[in-house]
C-alpha positions in Angstrom: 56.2 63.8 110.7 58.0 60.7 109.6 58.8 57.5 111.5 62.2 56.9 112.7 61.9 53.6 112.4 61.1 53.7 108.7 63.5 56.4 108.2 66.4 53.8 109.6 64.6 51.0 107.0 63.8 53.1 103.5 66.5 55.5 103.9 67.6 55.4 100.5 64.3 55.2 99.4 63.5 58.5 101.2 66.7 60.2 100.1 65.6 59.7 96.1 61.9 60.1 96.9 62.3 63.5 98.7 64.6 65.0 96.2 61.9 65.5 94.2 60.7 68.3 96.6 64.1 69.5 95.2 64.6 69.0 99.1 68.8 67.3 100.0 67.4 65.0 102.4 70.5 62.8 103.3 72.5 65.0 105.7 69.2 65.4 107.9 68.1 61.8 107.3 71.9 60.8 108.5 71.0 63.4 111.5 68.4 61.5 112.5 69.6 58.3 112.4 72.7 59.3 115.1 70.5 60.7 117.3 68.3 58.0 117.3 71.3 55.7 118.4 72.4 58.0 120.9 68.8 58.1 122.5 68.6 54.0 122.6 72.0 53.8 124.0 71.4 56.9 126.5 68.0 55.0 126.9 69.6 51.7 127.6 72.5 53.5 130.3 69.5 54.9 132.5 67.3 51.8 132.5 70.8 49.9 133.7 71.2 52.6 135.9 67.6 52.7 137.7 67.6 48.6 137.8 71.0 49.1 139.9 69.4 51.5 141.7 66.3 49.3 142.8 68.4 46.4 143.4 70.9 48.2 145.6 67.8 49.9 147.3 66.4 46.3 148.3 69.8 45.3 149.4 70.0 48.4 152.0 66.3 47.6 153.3 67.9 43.9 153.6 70.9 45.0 155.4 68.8 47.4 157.9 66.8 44.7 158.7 69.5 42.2 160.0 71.1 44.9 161.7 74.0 45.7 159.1 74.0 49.3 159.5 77.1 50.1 158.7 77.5 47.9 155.5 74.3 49.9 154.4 75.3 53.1 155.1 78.2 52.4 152.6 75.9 50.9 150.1 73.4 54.4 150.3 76.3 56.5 149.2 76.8 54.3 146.4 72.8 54.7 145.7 73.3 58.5 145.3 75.5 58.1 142.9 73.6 55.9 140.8 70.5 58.8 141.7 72.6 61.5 140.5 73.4 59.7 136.8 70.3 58.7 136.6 69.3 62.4 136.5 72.0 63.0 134.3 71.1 60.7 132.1 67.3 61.4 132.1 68.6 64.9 131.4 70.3 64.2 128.3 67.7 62.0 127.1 65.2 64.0 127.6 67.6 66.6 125.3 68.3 64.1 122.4 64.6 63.4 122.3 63.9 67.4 121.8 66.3 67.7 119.2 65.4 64.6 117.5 61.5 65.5 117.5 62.5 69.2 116.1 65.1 67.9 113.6 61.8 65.6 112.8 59.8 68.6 112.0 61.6 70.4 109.1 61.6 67.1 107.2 58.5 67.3 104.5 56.3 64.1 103.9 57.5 61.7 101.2 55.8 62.5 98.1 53.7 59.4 96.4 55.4 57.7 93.3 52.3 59.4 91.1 53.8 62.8 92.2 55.6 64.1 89.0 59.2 66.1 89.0 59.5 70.0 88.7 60.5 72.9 90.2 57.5 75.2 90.6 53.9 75.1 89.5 54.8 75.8 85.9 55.6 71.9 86.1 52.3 70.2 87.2 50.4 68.1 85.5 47.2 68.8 84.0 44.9 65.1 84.4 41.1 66.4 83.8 39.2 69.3 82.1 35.2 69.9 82.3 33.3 72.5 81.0 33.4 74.9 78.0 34.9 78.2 78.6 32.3 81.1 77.7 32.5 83.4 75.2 31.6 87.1 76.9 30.6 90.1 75.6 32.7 92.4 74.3 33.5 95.1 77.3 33.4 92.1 80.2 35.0 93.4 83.5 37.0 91.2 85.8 35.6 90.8 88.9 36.6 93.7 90.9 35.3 95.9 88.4 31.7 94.3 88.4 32.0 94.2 92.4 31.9 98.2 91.9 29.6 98.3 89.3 27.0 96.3 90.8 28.2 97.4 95.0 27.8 93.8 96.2 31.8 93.7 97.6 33.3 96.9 99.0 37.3 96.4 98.6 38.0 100.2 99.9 35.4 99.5 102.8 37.6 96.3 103.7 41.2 98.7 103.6 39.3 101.6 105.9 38.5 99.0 109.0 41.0 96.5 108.6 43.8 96.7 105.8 44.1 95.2 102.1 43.0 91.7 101.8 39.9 91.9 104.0 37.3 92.5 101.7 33.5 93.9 102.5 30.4 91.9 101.0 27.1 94.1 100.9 23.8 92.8 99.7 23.4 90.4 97.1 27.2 89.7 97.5 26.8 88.9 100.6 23.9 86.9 100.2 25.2 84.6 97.1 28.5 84.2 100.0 26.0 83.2 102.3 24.5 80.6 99.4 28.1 78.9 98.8 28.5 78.1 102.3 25.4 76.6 102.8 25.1 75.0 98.9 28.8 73.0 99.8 27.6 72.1 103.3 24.5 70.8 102.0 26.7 68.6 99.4 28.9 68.0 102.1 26.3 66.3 104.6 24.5 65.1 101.5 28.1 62.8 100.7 28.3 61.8 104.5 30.3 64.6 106.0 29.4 65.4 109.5 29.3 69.1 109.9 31.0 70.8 112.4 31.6 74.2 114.0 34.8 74.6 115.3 37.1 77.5 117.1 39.1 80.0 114.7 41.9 80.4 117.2 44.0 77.1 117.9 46.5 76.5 120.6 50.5 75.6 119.7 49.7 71.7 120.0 47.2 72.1 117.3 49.4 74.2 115.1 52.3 71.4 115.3 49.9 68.5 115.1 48.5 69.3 111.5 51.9 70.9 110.4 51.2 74.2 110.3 53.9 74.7 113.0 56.8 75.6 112.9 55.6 78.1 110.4 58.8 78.7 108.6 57.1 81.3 106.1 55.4 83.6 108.2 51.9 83.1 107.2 50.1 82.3 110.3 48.8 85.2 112.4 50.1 84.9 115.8 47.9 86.0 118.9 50.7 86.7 121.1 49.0 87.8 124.1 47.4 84.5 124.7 49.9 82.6 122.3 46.9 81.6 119.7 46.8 81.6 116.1 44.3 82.2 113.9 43.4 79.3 111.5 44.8 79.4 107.9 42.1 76.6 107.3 39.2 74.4 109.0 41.3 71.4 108.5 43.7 72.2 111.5 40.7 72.6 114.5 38.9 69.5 112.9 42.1 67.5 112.2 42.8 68.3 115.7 39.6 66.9 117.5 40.8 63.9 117.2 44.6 64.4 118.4 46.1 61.8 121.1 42.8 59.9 120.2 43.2 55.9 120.0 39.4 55.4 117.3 38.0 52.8 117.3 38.4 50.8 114.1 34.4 50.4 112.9 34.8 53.7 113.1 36.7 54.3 110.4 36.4 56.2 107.5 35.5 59.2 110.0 34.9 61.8 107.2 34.1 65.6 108.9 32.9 69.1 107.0 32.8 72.5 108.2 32.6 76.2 107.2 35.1 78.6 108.9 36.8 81.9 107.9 40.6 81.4 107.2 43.0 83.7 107.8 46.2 84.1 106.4 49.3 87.0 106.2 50.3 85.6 102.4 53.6 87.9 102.8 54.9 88.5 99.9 51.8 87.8 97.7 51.6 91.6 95.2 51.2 92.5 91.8 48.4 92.3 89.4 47.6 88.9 89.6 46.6 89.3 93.4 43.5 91.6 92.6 40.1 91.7 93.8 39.2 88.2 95.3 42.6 86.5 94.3 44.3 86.8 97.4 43.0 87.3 100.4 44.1 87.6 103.8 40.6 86.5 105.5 38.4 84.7 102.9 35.6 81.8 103.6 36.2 78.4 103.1 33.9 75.0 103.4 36.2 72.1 104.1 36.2 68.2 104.1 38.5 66.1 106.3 38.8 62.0 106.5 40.4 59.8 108.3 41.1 56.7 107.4 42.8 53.7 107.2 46.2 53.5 105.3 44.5 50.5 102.7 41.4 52.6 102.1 43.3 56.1 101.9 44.1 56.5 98.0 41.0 55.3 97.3 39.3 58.0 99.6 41.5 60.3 97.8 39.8 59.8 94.7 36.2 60.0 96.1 37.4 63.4 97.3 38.2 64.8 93.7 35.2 63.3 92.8 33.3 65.1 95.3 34.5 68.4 94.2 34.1 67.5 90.5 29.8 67.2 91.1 30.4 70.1 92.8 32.3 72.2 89.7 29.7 70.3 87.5 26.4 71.4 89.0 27.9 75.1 89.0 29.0 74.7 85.7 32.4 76.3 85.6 34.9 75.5 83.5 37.7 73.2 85.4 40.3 71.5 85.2 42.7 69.4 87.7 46.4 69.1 88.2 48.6 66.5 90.2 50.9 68.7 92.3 54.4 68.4 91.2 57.3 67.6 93.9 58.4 71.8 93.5 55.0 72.6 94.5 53.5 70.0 96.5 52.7 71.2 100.3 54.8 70.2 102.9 52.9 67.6 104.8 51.0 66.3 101.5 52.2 63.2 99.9 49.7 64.0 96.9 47.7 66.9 96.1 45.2 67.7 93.2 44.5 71.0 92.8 41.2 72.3 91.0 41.6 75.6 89.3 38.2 77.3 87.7 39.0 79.6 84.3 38.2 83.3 85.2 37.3 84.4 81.5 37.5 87.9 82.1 41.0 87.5 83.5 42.4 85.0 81.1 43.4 82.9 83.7 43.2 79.7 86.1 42.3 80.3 89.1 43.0 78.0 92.2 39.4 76.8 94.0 40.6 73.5 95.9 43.4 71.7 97.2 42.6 67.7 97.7 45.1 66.1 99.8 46.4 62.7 101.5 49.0 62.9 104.0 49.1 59.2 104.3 50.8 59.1 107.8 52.3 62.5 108.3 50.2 64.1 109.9 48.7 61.3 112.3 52.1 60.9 113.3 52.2 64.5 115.0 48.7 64.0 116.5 49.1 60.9 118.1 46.1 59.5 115.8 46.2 55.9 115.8 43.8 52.8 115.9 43.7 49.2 116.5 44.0 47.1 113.6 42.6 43.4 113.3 45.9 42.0 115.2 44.8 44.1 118.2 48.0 46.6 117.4 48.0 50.3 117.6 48.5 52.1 114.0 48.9 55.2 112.5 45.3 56.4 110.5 46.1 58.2 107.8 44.3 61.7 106.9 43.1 63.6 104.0 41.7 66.9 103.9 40.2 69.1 100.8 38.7 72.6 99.8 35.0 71.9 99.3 35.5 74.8 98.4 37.1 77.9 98.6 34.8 80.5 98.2 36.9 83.9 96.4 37.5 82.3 93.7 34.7 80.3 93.2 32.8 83.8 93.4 35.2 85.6 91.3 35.0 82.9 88.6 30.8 82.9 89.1 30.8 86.7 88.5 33.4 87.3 85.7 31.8 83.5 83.5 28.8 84.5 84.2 27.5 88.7 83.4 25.6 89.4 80.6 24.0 92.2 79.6 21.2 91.6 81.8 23.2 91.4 85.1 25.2 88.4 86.4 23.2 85.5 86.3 23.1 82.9 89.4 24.3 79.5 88.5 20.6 77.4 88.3 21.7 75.2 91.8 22.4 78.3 93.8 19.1 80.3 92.8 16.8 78.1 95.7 19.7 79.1 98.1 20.4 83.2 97.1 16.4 83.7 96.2 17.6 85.6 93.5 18.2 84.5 89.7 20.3 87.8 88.4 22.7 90.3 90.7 21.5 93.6 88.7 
């Protein structure tokens, strides 16, 4: 969520920086603005009000002492009055506040000057490439074919207990899922990420403090009964642990990891390219979250890709990385990086990891703040990443990598799965 206050000072700025989200940002921004007068002077008419108040209060206790009776009686009439307003104007401040904070919420972060112009993902930019895309065997299946062939994930199975999207892992599928967990949490802890187990259900608060609420899409799935929702991603329970916290500057960089399930309605998502492992609407995901201070952030930032690079590298997949584009950027990001892994057998890049900072954004919704060298509160700034998203990383492990022997297990993994060939 953006600050008012810098809204009011860089409102051009914002304006020109936010229409690159192809996003008309001045009638909102010139919202915002109005109501933020109309809560200081609504602010400024109750605290006039309440110091009356007092001071007419202390008069009437004055007046009842000497014996004035009367001329207080007169004076406590004028008290309820000033009561009543006040309530009045508590009420409508407390109003303007509500609409302010919700008209505060549909504004997206201000992208980064790096952040490139276009209108959809067709227009990001490509900045790295690693690894040399294999040349397979004539007859090589995508994915969902060789999940049949060899029974190691059951996509029928998944549609008979649950629905489409919630796939079945058996055997050695389930064991080299098992291996990917625990291989990134081992890199993970390995880089200085605490590990973490967290709930898969969050509250409202949480939902709203890491942005995820109000979920204009639809793509959150709502536990009505006990108004719940289950997590699209690890980064909102662990973002949230440290919502309303004031940390401790030394503290800082606090950098997290954690394995969860993610769960997530993608309505809309169909067609071919959705197949198999592409989209999902449970899927397993390893994630890294830091928090940090605003100087250190970008820097951070680049660690992260840097992180995930080793990662790609010691799995040897063919990679590459693109810098989010304005039209495709995420709403709370102010940069993104996304690492996409070529699925040979497909033809096609496949999206493994997001990498993001959301400078103050987020922090701002969670209250996440800490004391800087002049002893004043400020905003941390947070950055989470995909380290990594496991059905694609699988799908691109099992379409790269069959042979005519099998699928082979990427050499790092072997010591984890206890198994050099699914055949």
């Amino acid at each position: 969520m953006l600050l008012v206050q810098q809204i009011i000072a860089n409102k051009e700025e914002y304006i020109k920086a936010l229409a690159k989200r192809n996003f008309d940002a001045a009638p909102i921004l010139d919202k915002v603005i109005h109501l933020d007068e109309e809560r200081r002077t609504t602010q400024a008419k109750l605290d006039n009000t309440l110091a009356d108040s007092n001071k007419l209060s202390k008069e009437i206790g004055m007046l009842f002492k000497n014996g004035e009776a009367k001329k207080a009686t007169i004076l406590k009439e004028k008290t309820s009055q000033l009561k009543e307003s006040s309530k009045d104007l508590s009420n409508r401040l407390s109003s303007i506040q509500d609409e302010l904070t919700n008209l505060l919420y549909t504004i997206p972060n201000v992208p980064h000057a790096s952040v490139p112009n276009g209108q959809s993902e067709e227009d990001n930019e490509e900045v790295f490439r690693e690894g040399d895309i294999p040349v397979l065997e004539d007859g090589a299946l995508p994915h969902w074919e060789l999940a049949k062939k060899y029974d190691i994930i059951d996509f029928e199975l998944g549609v008979k207990i649950t629905g489409a999207g919630f796939p079945v892992y058996k055997g050695k599928g389930a064991r080299l899922q098992r291996a990917l967990i625990s291989y990134f949490l081992d890199k993970n802890t390995e880089a200085g990420y605490k590990e973490y187990q967290v709930p898969h259900l969050v509250n409202e608060a949480s939902g709203y403090g890491t942005g995820q609420l109000p979920d204009k899409e639809g793509q959150m799935y709502h536990v009505t009964a006990d108004d719940l929702y289950l997590i699209p991603t690890a980064e909102v329970p662990v973002t949230n642990m440290f919502r309303d916290d004031l940390v401790n500057a030394n503290d800082l960089p606090i950098c997290c990891t954690g394995y969860t399930p993610c769960f997530r309605r993608e309505a809309g998502s169909y067609g071919a390219h959705v197949r198999g492992l592409n989209r999902l609407h449970q899927f397993d995901k390893v994630e890294i979250v830091r928090i940090e201070k605003p100087e250190n952030s970008y820097a951070a930032l680049d660690g992260m890709v840097d992180h995930v690079k080793e990662i790609l590298k010691e799995l040897k997949l063919p990679y590459r990385i693109l810098r989010l584009c304005g039209g495709d950027i995420g709403f709370t990001a102010a940069l993104t990086y996304d690492f996409e892994v070529f699925s040979t057998a497909q033809d096609r890049w496949l999206e493994i990891s997001s990498v993001s900072n959301f400078e103050s954004y987020q922090a701002n919704r969670l209250k996440l703040r800490f004391k800087d060298t002049n002893s004043k509160n400020q905003l941390a700034h947070t950055l989470n990443g995909s380290s990594l998203a496991l059905p694609r990383v699988l799908a691109g492990i099992l379409e790269n990598y069959q042979t005519s022997k099998g699928i082979k297990i990427p050499d790092v993994l072997v010591p984890y799965c206890g198994f050099e060939y699914i055949d």
